[in-house]
C-alpha positions, 0 to 999 in steps of 0.5 A: 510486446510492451507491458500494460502498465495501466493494468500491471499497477492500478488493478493490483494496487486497488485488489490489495488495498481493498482486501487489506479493508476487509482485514482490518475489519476482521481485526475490528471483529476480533478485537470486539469478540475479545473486548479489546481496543483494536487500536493497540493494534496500530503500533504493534510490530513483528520485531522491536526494530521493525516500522510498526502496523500504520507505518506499514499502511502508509507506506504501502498506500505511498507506494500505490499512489506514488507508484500511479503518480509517477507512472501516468507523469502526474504529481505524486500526492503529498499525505501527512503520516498522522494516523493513530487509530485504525479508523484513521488508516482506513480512511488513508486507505479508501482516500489511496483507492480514491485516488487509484479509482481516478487514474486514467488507463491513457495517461499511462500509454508510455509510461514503460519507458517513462524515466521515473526518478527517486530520490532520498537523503544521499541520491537520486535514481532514475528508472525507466517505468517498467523497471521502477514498477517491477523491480521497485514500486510493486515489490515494496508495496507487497513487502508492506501489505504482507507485513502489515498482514503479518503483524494481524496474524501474529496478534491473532486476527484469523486471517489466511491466505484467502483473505490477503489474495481477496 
């Protein structure tokens, strides 16, 4: 029996995305309870070492249109890295489940056995779409909504687990 692809990534991707909405809106009341720019929050991070919160957004919403792109064989949308304020990363976050909302449950038939190739300064690595998916697409976009969360969380921001499964 082969994986739903359609419904193992867009659905996924879309909860998560929205649920990460509403926890920047919490971040929103937290920062207006406490007087304070919620925008400092953009480049706070859990680790001096670490990529900080809008690098996190962005490269969990390049992995959900990434992940969709490649999985129904479309070009993966290119989006400029430029957000600074929280305003700006909700709207990089509503443009991702924009672009979700119009990915098409038939343009996935295949796509477990798509060959999906990643590329990065020093390789190339082609995947057929199950493993892409599972072992790579849906495990980095988690790592960076979870640590997007985290990085809330350790600021403050009274969020819990409901809040990240929605």
């Amino acid at each position: 029996m082969s994986l739903d692809m359609y419904s193992a990534s867009v659905p996924v991707f879309t909860r998560m995305l929205t649920n990460l909405l509403g926890i920047l809106s919490k971040a929103e009341a937290y920062a207006a309870e406490r007087k304070f720019d919620v925008n400092v929050l953009v480049d706070c991070r859990l680790a001096p070492d670490m990529i900080p919160f809008k690098g996190q957004i962005m490269i969990a919403t390049d992995h959900a249109k990434g992940a969709t792109a490649r999985l129904a064989d479309k070009p993966v949308p290119s989006w400029p890295d430029t957000e600074t304020t929280f305003e700006q990363l909700k709207t990089r976050i509503n443009t991702a489940l924009s672009f979700l909302a119009e990915a098409n449950a038939a343009d996935f038939v295949g796509a477990d056995e798509r060959k999906v190739t990643l590329r990065n300064r020093n390789s190339e690595t082609i995947l057929d779409g199950q493993t892409y998916l599972l072992e790579r697409a849906l495990p980095n976009f988690y790592f960076h909504i979870t640590t997007a969360y985290a990085i809330l969380r350790h600021n403050g921001v009274p969020v819990g687990k409901g809040d990240f499964l929605g």
